[in-house]
PQR file with spaces between the fields and no chain letter, atoms N, CA, C, O and H, PARSE charges and radii, in Angstrom:
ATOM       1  N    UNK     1     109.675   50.862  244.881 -0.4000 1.5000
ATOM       2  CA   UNK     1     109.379   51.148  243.494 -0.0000 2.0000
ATOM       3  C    UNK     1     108.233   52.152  243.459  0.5500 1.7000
ATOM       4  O    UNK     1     107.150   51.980  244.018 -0.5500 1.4000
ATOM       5  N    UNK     2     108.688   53.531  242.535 -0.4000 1.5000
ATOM       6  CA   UNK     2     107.158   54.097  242.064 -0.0000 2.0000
ATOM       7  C    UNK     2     106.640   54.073  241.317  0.5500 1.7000
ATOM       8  O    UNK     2     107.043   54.300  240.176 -0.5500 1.4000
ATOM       9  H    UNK     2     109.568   53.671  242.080  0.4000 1.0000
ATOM      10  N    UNK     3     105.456   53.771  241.657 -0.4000 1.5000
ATOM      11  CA   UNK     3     104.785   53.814  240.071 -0.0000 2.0000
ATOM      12  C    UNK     3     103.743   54.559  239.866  0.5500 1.7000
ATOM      13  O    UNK     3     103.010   54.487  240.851 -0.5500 1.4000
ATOM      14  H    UNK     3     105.129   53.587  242.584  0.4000 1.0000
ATOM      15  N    UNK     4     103.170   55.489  238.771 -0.4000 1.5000
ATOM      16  CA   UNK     4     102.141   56.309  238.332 -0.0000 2.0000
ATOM      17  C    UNK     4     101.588   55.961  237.144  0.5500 1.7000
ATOM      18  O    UNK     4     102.033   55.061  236.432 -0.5500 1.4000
ATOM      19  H    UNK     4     103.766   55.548  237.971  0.4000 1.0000
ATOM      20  N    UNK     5     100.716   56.575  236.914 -0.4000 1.5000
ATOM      21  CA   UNK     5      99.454   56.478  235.545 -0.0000 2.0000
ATOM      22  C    UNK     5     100.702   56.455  234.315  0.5500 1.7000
ATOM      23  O    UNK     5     101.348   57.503  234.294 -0.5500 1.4000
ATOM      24  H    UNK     5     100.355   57.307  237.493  0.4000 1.0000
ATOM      25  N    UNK     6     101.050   55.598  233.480 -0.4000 1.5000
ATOM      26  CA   UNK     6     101.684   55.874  231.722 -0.0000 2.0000
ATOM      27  C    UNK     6     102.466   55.721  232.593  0.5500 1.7000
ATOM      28  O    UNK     6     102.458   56.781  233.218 -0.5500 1.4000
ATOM      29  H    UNK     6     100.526   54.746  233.497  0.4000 1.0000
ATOM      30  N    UNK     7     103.376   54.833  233.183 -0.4000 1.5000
ATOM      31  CA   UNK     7     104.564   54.386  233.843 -0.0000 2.0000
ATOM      32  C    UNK     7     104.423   53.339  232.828  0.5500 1.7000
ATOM      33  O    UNK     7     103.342   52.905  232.433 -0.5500 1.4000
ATOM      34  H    UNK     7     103.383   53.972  232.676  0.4000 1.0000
ATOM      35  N    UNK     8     105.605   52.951  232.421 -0.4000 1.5000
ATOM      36  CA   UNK     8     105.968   51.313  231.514 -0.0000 2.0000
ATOM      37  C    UNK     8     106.627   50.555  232.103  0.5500 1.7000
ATOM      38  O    UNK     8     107.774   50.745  232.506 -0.5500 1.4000
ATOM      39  H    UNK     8     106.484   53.304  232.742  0.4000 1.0000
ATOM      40  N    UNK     9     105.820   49.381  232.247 -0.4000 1.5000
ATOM      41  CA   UNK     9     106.208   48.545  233.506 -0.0000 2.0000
ATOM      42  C    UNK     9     106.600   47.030  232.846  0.5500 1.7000
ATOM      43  O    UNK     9     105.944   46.603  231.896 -0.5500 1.4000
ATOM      44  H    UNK     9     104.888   49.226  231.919  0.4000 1.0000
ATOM      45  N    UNK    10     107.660   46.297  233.395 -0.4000 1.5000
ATOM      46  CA   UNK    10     108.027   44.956  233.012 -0.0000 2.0000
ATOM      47  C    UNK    10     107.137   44.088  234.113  0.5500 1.7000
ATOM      48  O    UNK    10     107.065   44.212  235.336 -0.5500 1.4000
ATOM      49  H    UNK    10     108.193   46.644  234.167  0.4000 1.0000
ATOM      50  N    UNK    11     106.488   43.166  233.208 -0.4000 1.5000
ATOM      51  CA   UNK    11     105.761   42.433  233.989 -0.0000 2.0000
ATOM      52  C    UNK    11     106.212   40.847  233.414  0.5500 1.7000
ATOM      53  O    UNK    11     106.127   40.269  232.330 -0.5500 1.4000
ATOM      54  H    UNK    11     106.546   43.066  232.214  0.4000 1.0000
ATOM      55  N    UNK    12     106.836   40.435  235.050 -0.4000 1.5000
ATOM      56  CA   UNK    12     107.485   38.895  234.836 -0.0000 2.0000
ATOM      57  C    UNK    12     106.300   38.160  236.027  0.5500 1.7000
ATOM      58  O    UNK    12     105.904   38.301  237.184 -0.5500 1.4000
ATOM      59  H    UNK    12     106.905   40.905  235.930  0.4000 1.0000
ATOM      60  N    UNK    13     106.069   37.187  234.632 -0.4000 1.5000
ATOM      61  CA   UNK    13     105.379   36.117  235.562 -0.0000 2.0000
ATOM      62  C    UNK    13     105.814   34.285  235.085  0.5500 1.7000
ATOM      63  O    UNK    13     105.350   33.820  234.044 -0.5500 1.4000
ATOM      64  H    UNK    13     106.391   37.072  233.692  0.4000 1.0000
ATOM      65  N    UNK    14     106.345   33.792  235.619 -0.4000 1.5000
ATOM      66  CA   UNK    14     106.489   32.367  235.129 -0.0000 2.0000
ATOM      67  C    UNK    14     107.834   32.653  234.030  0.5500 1.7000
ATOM      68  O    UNK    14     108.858   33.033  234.598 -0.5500 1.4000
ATOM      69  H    UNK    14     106.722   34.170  236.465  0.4000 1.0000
ATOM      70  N    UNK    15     107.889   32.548  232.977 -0.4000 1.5000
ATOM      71  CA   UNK    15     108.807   32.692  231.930 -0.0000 2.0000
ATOM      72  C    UNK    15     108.707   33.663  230.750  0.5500 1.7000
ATOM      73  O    UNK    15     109.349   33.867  229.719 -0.5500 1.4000
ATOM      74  H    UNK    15     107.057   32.240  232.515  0.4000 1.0000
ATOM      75  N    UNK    16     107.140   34.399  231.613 -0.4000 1.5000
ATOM      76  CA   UNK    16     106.951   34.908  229.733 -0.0000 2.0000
ATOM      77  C    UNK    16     107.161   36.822  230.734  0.5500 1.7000
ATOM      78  O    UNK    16     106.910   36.895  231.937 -0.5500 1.4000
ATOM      79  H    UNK    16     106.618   34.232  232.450  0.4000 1.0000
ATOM      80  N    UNK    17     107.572   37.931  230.015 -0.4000 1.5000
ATOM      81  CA   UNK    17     108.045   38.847  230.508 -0.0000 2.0000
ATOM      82  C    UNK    17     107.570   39.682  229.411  0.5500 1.7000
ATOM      83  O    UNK    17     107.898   39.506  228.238 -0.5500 1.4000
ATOM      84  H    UNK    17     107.777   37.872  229.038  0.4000 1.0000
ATOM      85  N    UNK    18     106.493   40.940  229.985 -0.4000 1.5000
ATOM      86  CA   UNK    18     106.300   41.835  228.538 -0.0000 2.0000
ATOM      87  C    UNK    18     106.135   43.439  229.264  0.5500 1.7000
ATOM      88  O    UNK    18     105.899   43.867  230.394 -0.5500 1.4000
ATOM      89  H    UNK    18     106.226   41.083  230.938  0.4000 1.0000
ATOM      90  N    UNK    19     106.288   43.771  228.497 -0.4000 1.5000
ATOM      91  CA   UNK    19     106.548   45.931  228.937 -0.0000 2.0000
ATOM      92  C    UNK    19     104.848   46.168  228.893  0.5500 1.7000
ATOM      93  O    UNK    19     104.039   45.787  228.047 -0.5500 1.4000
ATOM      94  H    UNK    19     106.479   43.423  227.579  0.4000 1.0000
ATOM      95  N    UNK    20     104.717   46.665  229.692 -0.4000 1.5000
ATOM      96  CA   UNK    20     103.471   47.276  229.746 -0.0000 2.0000
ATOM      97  C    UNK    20     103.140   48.394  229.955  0.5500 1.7000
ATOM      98  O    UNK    20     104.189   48.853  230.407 -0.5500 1.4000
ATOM      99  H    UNK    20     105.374   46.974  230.379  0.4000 1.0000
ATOM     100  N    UNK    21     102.128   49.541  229.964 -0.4000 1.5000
ATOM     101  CA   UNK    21     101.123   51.069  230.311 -0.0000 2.0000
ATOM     102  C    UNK    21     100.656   50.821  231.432  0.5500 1.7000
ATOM     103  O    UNK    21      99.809   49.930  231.360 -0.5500 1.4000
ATOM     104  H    UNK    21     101.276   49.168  229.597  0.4000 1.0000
ATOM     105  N    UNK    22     100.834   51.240  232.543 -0.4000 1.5000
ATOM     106  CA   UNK    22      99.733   51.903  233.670 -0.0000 2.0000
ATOM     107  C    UNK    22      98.980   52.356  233.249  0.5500 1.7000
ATOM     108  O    UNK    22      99.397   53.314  232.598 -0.5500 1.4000
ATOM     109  H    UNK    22     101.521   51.963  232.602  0.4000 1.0000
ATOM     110  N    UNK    23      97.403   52.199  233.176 -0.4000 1.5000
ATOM     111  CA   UNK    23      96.214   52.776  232.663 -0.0000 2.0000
ATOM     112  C    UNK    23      95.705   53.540  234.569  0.5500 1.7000
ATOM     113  O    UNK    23      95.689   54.771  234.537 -0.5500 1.4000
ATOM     114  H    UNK    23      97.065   51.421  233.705  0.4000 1.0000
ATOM     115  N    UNK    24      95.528   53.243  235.273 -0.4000 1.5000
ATOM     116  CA   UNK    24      95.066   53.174  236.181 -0.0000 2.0000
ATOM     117  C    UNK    24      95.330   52.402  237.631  0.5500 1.7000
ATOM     118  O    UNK    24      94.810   51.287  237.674 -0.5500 1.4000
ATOM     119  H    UNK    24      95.541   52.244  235.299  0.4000 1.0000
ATOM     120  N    UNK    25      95.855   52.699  238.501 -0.4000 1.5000
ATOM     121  CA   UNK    25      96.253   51.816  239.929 -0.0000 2.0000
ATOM     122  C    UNK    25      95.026   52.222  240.671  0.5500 1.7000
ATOM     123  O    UNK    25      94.451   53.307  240.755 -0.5500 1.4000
ATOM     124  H    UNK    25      96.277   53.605  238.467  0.4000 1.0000
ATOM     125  N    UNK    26      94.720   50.735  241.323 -0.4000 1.5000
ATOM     126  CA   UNK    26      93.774   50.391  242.447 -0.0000 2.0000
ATOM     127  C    UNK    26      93.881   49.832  243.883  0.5500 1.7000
ATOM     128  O    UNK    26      94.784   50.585  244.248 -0.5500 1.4000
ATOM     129  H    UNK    26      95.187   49.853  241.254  0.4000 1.0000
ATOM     130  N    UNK    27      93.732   49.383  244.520 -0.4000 1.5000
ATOM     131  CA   UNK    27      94.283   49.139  245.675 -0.0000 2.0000
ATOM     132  C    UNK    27      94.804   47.669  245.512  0.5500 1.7000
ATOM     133  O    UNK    27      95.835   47.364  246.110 -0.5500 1.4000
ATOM     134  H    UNK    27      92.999   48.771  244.223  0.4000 1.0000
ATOM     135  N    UNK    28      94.154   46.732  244.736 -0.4000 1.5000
ATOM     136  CA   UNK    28      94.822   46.009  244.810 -0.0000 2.0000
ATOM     137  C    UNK    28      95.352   45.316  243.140  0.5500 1.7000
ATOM     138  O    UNK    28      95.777   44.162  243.080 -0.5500 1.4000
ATOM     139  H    UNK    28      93.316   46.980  244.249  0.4000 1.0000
ATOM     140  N    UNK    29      95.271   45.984  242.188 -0.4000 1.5000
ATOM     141  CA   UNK    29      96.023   45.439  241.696 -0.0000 2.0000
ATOM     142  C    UNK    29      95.998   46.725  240.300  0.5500 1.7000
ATOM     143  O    UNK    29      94.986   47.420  240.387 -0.5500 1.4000
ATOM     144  H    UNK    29      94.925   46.921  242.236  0.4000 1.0000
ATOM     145  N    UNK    30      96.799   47.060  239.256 -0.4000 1.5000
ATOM     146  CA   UNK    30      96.980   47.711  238.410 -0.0000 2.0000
ATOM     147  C    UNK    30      96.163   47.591  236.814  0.5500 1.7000
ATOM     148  O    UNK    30      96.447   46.543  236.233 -0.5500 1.4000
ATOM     149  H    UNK    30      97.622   46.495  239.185  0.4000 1.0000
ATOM     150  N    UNK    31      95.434   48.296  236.236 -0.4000 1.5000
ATOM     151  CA   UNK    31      94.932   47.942  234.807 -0.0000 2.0000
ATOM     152  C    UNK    31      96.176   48.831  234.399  0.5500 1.7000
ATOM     153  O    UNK    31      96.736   49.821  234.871 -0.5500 1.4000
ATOM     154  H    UNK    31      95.204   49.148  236.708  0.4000 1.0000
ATOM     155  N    UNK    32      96.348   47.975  233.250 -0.4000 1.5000
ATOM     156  CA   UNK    32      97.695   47.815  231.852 -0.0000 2.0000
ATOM     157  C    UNK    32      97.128   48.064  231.069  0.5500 1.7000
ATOM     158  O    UNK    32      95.959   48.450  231.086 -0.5500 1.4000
ATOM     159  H    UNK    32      95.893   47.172  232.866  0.4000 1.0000
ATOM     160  N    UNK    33      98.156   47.829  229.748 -0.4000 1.5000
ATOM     161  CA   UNK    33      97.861   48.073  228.485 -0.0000 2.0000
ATOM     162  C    UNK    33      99.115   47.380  227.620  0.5500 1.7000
ATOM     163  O    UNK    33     100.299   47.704  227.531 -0.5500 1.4000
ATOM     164  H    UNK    33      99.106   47.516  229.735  0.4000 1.0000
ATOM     165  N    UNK    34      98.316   46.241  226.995 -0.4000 1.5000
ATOM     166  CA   UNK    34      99.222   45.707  226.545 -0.0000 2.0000
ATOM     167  C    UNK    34      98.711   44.953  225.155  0.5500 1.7000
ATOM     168  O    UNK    34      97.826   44.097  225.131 -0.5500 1.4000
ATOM     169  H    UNK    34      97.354   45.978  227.068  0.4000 1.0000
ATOM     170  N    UNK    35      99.383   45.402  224.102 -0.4000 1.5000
ATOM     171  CA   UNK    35      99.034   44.778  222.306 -0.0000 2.0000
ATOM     172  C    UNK    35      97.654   45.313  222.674  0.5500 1.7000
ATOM     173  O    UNK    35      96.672   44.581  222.795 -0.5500 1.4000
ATOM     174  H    UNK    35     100.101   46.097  224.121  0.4000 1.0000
ATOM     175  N    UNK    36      97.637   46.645  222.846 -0.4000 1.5000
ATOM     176  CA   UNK    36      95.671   46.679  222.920 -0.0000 2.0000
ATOM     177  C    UNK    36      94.759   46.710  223.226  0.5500 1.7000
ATOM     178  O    UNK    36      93.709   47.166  222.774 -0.5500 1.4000
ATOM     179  H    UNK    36      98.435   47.240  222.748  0.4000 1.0000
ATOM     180  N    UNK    37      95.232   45.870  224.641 -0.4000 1.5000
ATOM     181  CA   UNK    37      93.991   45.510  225.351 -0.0000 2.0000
ATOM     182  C    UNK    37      93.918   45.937  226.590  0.5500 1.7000
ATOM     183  O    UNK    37      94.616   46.945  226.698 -0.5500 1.4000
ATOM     184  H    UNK    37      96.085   45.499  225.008  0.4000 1.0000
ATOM     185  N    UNK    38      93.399   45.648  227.592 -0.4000 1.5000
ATOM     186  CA   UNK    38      93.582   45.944  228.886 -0.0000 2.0000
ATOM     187  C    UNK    38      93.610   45.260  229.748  0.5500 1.7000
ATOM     188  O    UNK    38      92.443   44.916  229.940 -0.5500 1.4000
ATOM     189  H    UNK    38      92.831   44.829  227.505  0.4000 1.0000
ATOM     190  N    UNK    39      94.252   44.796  230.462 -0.4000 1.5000
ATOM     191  CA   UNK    39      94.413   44.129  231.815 -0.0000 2.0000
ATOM     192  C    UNK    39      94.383   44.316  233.219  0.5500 1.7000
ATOM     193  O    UNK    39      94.588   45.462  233.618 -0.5500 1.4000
ATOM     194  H    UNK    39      95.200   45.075  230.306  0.4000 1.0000
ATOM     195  N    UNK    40      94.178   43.458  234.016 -0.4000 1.5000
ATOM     196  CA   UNK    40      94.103   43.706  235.660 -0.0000 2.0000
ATOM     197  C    UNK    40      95.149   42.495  235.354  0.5500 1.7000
ATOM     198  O    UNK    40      95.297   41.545  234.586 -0.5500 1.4000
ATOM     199  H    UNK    40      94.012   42.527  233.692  0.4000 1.0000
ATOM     200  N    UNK    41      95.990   43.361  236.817 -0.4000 1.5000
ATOM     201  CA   UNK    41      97.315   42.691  237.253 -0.0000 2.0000
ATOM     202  C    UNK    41      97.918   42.846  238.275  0.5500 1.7000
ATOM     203  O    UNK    41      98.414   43.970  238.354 -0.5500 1.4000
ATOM     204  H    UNK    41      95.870   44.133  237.441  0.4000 1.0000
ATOM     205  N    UNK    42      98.217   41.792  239.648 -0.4000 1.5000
ATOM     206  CA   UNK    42      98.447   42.099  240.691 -0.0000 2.0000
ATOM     207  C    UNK    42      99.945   42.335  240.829  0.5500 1.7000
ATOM     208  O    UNK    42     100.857   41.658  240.355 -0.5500 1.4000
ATOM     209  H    UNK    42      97.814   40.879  239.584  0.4000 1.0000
ATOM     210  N    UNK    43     100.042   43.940  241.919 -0.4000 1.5000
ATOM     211  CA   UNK    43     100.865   44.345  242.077 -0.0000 2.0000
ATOM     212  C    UNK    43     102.896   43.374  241.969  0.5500 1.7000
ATOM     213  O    UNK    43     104.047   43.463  241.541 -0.5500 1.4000
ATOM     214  H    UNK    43      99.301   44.490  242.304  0.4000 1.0000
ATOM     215  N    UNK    44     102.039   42.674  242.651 -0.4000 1.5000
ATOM     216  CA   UNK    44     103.791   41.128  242.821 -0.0000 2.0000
ATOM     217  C    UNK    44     104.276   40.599  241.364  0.5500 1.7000
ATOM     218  O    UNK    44     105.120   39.722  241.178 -0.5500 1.4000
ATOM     219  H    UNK    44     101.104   42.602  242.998  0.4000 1.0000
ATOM     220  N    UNK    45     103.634   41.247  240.468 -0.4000 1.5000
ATOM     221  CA   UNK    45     104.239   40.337  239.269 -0.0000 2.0000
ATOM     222  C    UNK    45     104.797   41.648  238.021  0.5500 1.7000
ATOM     223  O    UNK    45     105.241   41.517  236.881 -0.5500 1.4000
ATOM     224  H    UNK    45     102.948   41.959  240.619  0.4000 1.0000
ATOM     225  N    UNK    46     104.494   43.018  238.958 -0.4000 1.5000
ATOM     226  CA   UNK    46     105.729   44.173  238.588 -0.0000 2.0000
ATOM     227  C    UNK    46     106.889   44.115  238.403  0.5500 1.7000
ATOM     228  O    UNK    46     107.348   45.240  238.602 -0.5500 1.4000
ATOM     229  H    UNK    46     104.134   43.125  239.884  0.4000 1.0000
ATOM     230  N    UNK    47     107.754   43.337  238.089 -0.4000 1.5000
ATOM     231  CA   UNK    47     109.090   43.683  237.892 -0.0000 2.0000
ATOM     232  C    UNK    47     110.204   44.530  238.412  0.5500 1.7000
ATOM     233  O    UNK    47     111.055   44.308  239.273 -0.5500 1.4000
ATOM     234  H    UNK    47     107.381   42.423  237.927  0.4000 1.0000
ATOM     235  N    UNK    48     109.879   45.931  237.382 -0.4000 1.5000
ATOM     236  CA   UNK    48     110.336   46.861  237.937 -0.0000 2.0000
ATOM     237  C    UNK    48     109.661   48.087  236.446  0.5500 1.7000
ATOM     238  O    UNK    48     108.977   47.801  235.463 -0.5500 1.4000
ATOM     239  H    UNK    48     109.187   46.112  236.683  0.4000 1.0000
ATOM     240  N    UNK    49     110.247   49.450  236.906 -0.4000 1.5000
ATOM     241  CA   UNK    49     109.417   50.428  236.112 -0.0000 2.0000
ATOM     242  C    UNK    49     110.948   50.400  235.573  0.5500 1.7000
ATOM     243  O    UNK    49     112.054   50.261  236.094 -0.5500 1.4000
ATOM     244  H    UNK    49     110.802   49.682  237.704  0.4000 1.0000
ATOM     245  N    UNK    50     110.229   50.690  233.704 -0.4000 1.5000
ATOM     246  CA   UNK    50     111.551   50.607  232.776 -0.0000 2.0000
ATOM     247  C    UNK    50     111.678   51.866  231.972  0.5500 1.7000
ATOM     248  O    UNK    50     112.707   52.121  231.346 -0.5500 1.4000
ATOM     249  H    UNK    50     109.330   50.802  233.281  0.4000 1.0000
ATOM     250  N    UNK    51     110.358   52.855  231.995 -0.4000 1.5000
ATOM     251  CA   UNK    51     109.989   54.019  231.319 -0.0000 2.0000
ATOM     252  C    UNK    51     108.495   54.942  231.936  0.5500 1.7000
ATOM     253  O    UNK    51     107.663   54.690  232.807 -0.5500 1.4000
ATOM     254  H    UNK    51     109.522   52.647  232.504  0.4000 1.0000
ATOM     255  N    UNK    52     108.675   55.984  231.068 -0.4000 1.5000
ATOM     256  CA   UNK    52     107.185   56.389  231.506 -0.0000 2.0000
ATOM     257  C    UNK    52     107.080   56.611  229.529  0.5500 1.7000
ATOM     258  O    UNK    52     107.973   56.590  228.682 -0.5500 1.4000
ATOM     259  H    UNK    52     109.351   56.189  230.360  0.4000 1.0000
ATOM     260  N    UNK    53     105.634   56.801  229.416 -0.4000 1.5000
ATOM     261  CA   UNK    53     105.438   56.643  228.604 -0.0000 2.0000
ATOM     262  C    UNK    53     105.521   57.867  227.231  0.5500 1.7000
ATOM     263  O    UNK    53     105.578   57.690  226.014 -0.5500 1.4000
ATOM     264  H    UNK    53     104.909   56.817  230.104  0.4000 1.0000
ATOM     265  N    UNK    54     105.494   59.313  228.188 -0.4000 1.5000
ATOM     266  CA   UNK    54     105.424   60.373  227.330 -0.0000 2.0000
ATOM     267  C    UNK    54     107.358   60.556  227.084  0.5500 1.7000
ATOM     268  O    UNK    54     107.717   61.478  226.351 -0.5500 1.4000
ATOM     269  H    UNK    54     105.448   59.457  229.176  0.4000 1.0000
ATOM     270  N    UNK    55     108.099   59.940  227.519 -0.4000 1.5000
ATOM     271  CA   UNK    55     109.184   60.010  227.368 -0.0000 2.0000
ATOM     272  C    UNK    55     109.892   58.715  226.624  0.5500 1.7000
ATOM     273  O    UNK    55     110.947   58.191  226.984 -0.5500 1.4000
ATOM     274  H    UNK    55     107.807   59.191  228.114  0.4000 1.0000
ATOM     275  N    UNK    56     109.016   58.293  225.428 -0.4000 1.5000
ATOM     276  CA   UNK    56     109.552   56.855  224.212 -0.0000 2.0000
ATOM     277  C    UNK    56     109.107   58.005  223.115  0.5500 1.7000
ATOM     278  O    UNK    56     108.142   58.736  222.892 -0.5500 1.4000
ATOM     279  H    UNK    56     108.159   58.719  225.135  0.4000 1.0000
ATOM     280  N    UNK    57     110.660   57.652  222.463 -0.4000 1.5000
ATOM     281  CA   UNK    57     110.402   57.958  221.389 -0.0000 2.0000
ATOM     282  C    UNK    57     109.168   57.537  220.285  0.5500 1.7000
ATOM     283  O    UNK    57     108.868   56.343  220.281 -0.5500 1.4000
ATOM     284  H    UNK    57     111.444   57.057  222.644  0.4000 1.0000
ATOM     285  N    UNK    58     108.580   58.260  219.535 -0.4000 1.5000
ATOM     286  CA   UNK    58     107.874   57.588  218.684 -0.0000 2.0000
ATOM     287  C    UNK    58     108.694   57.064  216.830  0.5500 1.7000
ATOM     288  O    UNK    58     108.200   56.463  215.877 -0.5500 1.4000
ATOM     289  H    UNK    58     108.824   59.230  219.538  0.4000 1.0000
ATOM     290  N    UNK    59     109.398   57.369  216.946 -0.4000 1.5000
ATOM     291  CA   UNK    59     110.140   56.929  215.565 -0.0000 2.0000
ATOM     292  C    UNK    59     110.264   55.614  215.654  0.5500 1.7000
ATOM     293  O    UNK    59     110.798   54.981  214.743 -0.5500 1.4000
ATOM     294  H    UNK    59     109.800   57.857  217.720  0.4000 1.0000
């Protein structure tokens, strides 16, 4: 899987599953963007990449 900065990423952990922003990758784990806020999140609970971000429509 690749992933870069504004990649939109599905992040499954347990039962709950939400699309997220690459803000930034670190060695060991990724800051997001998600409803707002920002998160640290380790790499294993990536999913898979579902978009990048300059390529969603805004309508």
């Amino acid at each position: 899987m690749l992933l870069h900065n504004r990649n939109i990423i599905r992040v499954a952990k347990g039962d709950s599953v939400a699309n997220c922003i690459i803000l930034k990758m670190c060695y060991d784990y990724a800051v997001v963007k998600f409803e707002g806020k920002e998160y640290r999140i380790a790499y294993d609970v990536i999913d898979e990449v579902v978009g990048h971000e300059l390529l969603v429509s805004i309508e």
